[in-house]
C-alpha positions as CSV (number, residue, x, y, z in Angstrom):
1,X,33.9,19.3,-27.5
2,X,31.8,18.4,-30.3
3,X,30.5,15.2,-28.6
4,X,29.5,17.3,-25.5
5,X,28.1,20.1,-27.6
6,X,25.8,17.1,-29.1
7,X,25.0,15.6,-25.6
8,X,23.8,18.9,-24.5
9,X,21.7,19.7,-27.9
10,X,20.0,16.4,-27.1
11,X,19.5,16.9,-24.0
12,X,17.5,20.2,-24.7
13,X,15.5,18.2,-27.0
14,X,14.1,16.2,-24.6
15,X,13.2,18.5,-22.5
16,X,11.5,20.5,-24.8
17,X,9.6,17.3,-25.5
18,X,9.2,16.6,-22.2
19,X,7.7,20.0,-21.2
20,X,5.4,20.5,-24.0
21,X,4.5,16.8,-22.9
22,X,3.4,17.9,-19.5
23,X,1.9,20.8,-20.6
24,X,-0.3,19.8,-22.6
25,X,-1.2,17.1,-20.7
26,X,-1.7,18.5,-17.6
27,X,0.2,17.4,-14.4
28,X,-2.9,16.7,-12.6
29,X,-5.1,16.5,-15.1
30,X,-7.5,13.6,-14.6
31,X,-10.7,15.2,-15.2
32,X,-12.8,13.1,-17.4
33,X,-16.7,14.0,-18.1
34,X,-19.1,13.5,-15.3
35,X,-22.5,12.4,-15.4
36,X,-24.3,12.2,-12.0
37,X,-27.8,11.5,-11.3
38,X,-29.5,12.6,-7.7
39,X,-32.5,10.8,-7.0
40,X,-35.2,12.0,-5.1
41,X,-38.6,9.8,-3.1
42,X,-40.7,11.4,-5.8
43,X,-38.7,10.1,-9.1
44,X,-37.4,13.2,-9.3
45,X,-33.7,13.3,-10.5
46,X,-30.5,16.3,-10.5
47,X,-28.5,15.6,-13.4
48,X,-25.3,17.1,-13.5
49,X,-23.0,17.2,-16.8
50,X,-19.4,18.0,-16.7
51,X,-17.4,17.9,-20.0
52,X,-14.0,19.1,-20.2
53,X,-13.5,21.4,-23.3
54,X,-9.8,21.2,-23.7
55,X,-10.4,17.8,-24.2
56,X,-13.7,17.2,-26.2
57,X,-16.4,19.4,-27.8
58,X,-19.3,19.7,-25.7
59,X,-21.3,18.7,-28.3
60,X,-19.4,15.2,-29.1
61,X,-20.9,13.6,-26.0
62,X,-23.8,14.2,-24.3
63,X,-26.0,12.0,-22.2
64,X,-28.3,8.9,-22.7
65,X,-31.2,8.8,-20.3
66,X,-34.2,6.9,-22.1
67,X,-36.6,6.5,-19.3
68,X,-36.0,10.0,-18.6
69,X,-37.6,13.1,-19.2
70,X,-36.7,16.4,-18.6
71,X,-38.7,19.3,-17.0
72,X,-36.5,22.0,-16.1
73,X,-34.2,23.8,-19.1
74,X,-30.9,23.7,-18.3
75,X,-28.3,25.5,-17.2
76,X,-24.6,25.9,-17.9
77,X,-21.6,27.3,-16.4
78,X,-17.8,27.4,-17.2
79,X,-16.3,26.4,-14.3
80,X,-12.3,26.3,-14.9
81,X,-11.6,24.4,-18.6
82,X,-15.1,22.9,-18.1
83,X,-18.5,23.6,-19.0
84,X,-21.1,22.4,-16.1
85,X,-24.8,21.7,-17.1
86,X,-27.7,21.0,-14.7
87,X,-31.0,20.6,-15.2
88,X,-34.0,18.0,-13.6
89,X,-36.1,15.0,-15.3
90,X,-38.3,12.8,-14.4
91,X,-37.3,9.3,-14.4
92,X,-39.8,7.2,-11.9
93,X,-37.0,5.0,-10.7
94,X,-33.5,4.6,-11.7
95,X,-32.7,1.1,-10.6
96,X,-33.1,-1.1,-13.5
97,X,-33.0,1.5,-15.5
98,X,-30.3,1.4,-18.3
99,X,-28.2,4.8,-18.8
100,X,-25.0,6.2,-20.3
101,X,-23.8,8.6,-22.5
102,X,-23.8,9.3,-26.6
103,X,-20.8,9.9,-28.5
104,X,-17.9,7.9,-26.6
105,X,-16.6,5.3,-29.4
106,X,-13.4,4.1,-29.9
107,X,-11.4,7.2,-28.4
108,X,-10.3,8.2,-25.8
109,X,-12.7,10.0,-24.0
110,X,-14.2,8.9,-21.1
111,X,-17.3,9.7,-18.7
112,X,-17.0,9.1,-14.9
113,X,-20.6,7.6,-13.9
114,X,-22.0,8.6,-10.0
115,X,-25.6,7.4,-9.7
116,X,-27.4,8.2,-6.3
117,X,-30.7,6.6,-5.5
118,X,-33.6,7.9,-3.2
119,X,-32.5,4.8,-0.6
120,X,-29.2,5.9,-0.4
121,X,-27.0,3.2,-2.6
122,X,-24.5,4.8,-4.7
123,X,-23.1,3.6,-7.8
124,X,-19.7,4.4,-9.8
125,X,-18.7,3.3,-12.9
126,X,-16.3,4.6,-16.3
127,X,-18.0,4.7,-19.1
128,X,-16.2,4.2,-22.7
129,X,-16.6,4.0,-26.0
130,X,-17.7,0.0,-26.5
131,X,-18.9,0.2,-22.8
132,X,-21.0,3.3,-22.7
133,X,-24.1,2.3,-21.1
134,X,-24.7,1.3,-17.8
135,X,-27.7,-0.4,-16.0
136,X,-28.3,0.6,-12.3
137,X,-28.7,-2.6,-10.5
138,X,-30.5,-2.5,-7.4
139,X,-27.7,-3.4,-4.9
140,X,-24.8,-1.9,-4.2
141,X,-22.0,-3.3,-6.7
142,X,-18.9,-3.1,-4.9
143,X,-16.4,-4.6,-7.4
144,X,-17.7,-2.2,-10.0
145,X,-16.6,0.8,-7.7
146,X,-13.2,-1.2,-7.2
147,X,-12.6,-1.7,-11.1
148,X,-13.4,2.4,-11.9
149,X,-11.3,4.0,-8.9
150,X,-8.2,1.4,-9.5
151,X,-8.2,2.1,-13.1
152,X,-8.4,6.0,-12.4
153,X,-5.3,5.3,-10.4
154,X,-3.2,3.8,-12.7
155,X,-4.2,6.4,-15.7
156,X,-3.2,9.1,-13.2
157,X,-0.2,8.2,-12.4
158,X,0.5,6.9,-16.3
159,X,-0.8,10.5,-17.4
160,X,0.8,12.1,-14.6
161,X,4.5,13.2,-16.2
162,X,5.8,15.4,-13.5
163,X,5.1,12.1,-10.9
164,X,6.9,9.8,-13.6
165,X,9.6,12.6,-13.3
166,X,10.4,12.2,-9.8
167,X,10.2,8.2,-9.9
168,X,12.2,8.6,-13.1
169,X,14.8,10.4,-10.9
170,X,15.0,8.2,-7.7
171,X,15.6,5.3,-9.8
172,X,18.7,7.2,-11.5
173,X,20.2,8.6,-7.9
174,X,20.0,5.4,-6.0
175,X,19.9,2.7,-9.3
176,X,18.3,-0.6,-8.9
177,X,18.4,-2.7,-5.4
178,X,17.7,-2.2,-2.4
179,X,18.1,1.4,-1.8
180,X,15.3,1.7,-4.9
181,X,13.5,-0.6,-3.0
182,X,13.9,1.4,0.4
183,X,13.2,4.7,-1.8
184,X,10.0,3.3,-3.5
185,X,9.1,2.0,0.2
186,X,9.0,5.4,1.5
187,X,7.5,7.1,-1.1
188,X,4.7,5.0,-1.7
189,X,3.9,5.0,2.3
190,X,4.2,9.1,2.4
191,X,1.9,9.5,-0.7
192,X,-0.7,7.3,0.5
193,X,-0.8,8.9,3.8
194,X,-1.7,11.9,2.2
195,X,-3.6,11.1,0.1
196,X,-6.0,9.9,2.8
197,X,-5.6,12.2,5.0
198,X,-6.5,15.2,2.4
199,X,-9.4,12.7,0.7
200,X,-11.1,12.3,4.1
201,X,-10.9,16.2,5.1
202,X,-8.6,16.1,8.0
203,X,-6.1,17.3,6.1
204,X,-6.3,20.7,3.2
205,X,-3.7,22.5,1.5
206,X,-4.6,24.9,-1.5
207,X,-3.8,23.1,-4.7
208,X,-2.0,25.5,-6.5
209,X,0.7,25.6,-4.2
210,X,0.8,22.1,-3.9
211,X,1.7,21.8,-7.7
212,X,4.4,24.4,-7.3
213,X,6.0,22.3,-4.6
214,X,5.8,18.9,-6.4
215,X,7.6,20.5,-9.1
216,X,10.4,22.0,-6.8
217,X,10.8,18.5,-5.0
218,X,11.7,17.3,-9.1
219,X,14.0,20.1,-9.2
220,X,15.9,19.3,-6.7
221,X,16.3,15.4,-7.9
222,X,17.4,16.5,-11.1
223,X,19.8,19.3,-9.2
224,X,21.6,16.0,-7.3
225,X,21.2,13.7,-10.3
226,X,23.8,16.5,-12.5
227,X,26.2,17.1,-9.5
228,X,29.1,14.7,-9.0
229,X,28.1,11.8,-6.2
230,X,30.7,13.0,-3.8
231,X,29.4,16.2,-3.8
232,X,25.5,15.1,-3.8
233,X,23.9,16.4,-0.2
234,X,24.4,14.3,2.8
235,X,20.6,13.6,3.3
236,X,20.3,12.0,-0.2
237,X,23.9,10.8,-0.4
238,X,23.3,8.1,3.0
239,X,19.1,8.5,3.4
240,X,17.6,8.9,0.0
241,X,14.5,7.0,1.4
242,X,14.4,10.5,3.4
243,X,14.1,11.9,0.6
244,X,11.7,10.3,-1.2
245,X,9.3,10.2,1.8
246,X,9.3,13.9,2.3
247,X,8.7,14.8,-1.3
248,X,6.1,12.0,-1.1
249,X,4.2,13.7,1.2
250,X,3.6,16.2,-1.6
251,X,2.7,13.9,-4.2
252,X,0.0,12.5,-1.9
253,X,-1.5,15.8,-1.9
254,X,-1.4,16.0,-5.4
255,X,-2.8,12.8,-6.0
256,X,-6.0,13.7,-4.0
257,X,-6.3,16.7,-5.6
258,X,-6.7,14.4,-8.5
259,X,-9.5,12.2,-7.2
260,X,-11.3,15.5,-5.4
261,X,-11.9,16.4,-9.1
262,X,-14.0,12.7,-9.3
263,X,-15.0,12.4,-5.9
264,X,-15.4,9.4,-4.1
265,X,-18.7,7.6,-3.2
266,X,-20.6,8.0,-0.2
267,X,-21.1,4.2,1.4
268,X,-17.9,3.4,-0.4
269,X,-15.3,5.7,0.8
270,X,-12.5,3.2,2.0
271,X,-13.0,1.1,-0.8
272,X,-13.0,3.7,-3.3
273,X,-10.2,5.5,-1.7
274,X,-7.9,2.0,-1.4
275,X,-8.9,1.4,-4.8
276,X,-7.2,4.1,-6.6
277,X,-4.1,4.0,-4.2
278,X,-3.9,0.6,-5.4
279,X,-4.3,1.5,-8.9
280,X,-1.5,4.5,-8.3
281,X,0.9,1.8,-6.9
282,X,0.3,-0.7,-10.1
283,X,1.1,1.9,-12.1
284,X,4.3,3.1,-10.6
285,X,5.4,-0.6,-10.2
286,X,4.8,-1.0,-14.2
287,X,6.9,2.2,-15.2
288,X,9.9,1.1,-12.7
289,X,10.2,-2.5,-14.3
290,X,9.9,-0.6,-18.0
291,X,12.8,1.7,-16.6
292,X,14.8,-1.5,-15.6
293,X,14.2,-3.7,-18.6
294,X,14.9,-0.5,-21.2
295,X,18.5,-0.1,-18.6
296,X,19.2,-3.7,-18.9
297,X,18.9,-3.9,-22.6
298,X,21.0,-0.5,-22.5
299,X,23.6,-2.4,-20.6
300,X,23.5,-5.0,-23.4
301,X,23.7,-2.7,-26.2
302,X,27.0,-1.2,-24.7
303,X,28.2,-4.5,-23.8
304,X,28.4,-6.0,-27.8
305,X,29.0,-2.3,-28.9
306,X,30.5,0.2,-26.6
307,X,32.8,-1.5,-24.3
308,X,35.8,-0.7,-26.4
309,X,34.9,2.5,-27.1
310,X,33.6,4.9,-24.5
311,X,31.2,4.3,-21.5
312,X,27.3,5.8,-23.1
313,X,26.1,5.6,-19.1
314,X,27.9,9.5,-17.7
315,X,26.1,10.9,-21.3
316,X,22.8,9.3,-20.4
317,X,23.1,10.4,-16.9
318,X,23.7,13.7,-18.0
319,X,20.8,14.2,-20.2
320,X,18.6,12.5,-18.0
321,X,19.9,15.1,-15.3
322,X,19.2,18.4,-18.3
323,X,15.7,16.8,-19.0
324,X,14.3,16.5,-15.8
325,X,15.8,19.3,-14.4
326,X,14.8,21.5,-17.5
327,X,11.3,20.6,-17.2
328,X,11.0,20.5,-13.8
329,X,12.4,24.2,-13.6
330,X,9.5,25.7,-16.4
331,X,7.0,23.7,-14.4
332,X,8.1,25.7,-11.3
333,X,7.8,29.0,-13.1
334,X,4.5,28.1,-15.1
335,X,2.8,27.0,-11.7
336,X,4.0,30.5,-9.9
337,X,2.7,32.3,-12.8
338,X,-1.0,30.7,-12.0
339,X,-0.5,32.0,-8.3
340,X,-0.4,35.3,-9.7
341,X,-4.4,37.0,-9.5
């Protein structure tokens, strides 16, 4: 009794962890600071600033635009936890021209980088601190736009704890082989379908009730992963690639209600968009393997310590089971609460 009173107390630890975690995180909270410039045939350029204040003051960062000059005050609107300024300058031309953004050292704050020019090229880039200036060349650079949008796909699905839930959770229902790999398979197809499909406009459903139903589909693996296998439900018991490929429909939503909040560029749209799928992919790849090689050196542990003793796998299952489903419930109720006018 005491050992299972001990399992459970742990349990609820993590999943306090775990909730506060996501939280204060965010689910979908990619949102870095935006800096795009408009150019016009007359030299004219729109700047637009978008800072995230749960994340940074506004005055930490602010932009760096030394061939510019401004003529129009500017003005600034909360929009959600951001602030939005906009205002006009005069820059003659911006290819060549050398811009960025003030304040971004070694942290880890960030500024996503959109640059339009009166001919039409677009440029995107991250800015960071080390890296926080940026020089418009004057044709288009493709591998730049590759290198931002893959690397915004693997922080969002590295920063993304309610996605690394439901991963989390496949791998513990099905274990490691090929019904992982069949899972994964199915997962990763539904989510990128999605994800393109809502990304390119063919496809909209209203956020908010997309991340209510991402965290019902975790529910419901942390609901299978407590019960007993023979009494698991028949679909995830003999098809749990099913499984994962419905729910992964959601998560594809999710994930392009992530990249809306960046955009993609115009002129660059498949490239962009493959880009960040890509990146999503890598990252999911690089938390499964961490998940294997922390079970394999479990199984090691228990093999020089605990195989005289008691089997630690049912106890790890079980918290595993309290954590996820623990967190995956107050995400439920916290995301129904934001439904509410």
């Amino acid at each position: 009794m005491t050992r299972r009173l001990a399992v459970r107390a742990a349990a609820l630890l993590v999943a306090a962890v775990v909730m506060l975690a996501g939280r204060g995180a965010g689910a979908h909270a990619l949102n870095p600071a935006l800096l795009q410039l408009d150019e016009d045939a007359t030299g004219f350029v729109r700047v637009t600033w978008k800072v995230t204040v749960s994340e940074t003051s506004v005055d930490d960062i602010s932009p760096e635009l030394p061939a510019c000059e401004e003529v129009s005050p500017r003005a600034s609107t909360h929009v959600g936890v951001g602030v939005v300024s906009t205002w006009t300058a005069r820059c003659g031309h911006l290819a060549g021209a050398t811009v960025g953004v003030r304040g971004l050292k070694n942290r880890s704050e960030e500024v996503l980088l959109r640059v339009r020019l009166a001919d039409g090229q677009r440029f995107t880039t991250v800015l960071r601190g080390g890296g926080a200036m940026f020089t418009v060349p004057a044709a288009p650079a493709r591998l730049t736009v590759l290198g931002a949008y893959a690397r915004l796909g693997v922080e969002h699905i590295v920063l993304g704890v309610d996605h690394l839930a439901f991963v989390f959770g496949l791998v513990i229902l099905v274990g490691f082989g090929r019904r992982l790999l069949g899972a994964i398979t199915a997962f990763t197809v539904a989510h990128s379908l999605t994800l393109a499909l809502a990304s390119l406009g063919f496809v909209h459903v209203p956020s908010a009730l997309v991340e209510v139903l991402i965290a019902l589909s975790i529910l419901f693996v942390g609901v299978e992963i407590a019960r007993p296998t023979d009494r698991r439900s028949v679909v995830t018991a003999r098809w749990p690639w099913l499984i994962a490929f419905g729910f992964g429909l959601l998560h594809g939503f999710g994930f392009a209600g992530a990249l809306a909040e960046v955009g993609l560029p115009a002129g660059e749209i498949p490239a962009a968009l493959l880009a960040f799928n890509a990146g999503v992919e890598t990252g999911q790849v690089a938390f499964v393997a961490c998940v294997w090689a922390i079970s394999r050196a479990a199984l090691a542990v228990r093999a020089r310590w605990f195989a005289t003793r008691f089997d630690p796998a049912p106890l790890a299952r079980r918290a595993s089971a309290w954590a996820i489903g623990a967190s995956a419930a107050f995400w439920t109720l916290d995301r129904l609460l934001s439904l509410s006018p």
